[in-house]
N, C-alpha and C positions, 0 to 999 in steps of 0.2 A: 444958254445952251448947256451948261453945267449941271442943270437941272435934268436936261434929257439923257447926260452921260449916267447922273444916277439913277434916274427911273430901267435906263437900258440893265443896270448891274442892279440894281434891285426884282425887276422880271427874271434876270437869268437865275440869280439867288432861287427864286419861288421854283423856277424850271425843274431845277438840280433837286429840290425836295417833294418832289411831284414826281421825280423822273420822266420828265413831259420833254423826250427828244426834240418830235414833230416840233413843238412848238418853240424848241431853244435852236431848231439849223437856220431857223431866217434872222435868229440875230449874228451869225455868221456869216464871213465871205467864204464861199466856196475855196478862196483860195488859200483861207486861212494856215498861219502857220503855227505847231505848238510848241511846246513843253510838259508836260504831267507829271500827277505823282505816282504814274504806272508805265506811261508812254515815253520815252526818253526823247525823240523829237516824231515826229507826225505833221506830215504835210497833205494840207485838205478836210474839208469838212468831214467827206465820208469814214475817212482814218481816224480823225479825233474822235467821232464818235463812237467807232467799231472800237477802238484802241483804248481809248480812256474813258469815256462818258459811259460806255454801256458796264464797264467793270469797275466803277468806282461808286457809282451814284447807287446804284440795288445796296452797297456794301455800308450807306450812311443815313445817318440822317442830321437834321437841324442846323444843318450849314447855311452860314451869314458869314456875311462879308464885315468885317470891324474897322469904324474910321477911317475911309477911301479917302485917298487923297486922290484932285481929280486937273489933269494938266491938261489945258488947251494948246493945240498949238497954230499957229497962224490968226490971221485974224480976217477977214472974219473965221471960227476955228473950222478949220475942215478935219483933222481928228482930237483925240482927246487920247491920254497916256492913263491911267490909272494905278495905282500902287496902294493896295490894303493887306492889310491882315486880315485871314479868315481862321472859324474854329468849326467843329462840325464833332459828331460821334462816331465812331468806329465803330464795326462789329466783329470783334473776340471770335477765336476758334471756336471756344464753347457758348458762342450765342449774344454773350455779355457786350458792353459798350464801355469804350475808353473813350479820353479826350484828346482827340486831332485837332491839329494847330497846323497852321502854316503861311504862304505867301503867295498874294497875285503879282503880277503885273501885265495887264494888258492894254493892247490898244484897240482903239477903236476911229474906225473911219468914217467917216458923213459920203452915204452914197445916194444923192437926190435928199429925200426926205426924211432918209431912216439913219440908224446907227449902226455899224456893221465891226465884228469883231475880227480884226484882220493879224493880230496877232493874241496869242494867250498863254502864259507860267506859270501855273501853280506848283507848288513845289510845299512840304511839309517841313515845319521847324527841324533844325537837326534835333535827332535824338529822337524823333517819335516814328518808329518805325509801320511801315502799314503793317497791316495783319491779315489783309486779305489773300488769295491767290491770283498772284501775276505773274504766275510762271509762264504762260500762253501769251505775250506782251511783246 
């Protein structure tokens, strides 16, 4: 089942550089709860993605997730914890691209047959400030 926690974070990866909403809300619970690196907490799918997903993701590109580390828990597992490091590019005031770094940690739930993202963190290394606008946040 390890295997389908990283297939699930590897689709959501592709999602986020596609900016393909539609197709990253059914790897969430509707109930989802976050954290971002724009949205300070957000409760619900529709929030996360009005809140964070729509103003982060137009703002980047090439983000992957770097050696996931990936925790079961129960057994047989009904969710799974995740903790990686991601890196991605930024886009500069004046159009240019920096290197963004930072930190997941989410989890994920087994509801029937699928994987469902019931909690999510990402948060940016200290020191690398965004550059986008989230003054509307």
């Amino acid at each position: 089942m390890n295997d389908k926690a990283l297939e699930w974070l590897q689709q959501w990866e592709k999602l986020i550089n596609a900016n393909d909403y539609e197709n990253a809300r059914p790897l969430f619970s509707p109930d989802v709860v976050s954290f971002g690196t724009v949205a300070g907490f957000v409760s619900g799918l529709s929030e996360l993605e009005t809140r964070q997903w729509r103003k982060v993701w137009p703002t980047i590109k090439e983000f992957k997730f770097a050696d996931p580390i990936i925790l079961p828990t129960g057994e047989p597992a009904h969710s799974f914890v995740i903790i990686s490091r991601w890196h991605s590019k930024g886009r500069e005031a004046d159009g240019g691209w920096y290197d963004r770094k930072g930190r997941a940690t989410l989890v994920l739930r087994v509801e029937g047959r699928l994987l469902r993202c019931c909690h999510s963190h990402l948060s940016m290394e200290p020191g690398i400030p965004p550059l986008y606008n989230s003054s509307s946040s």
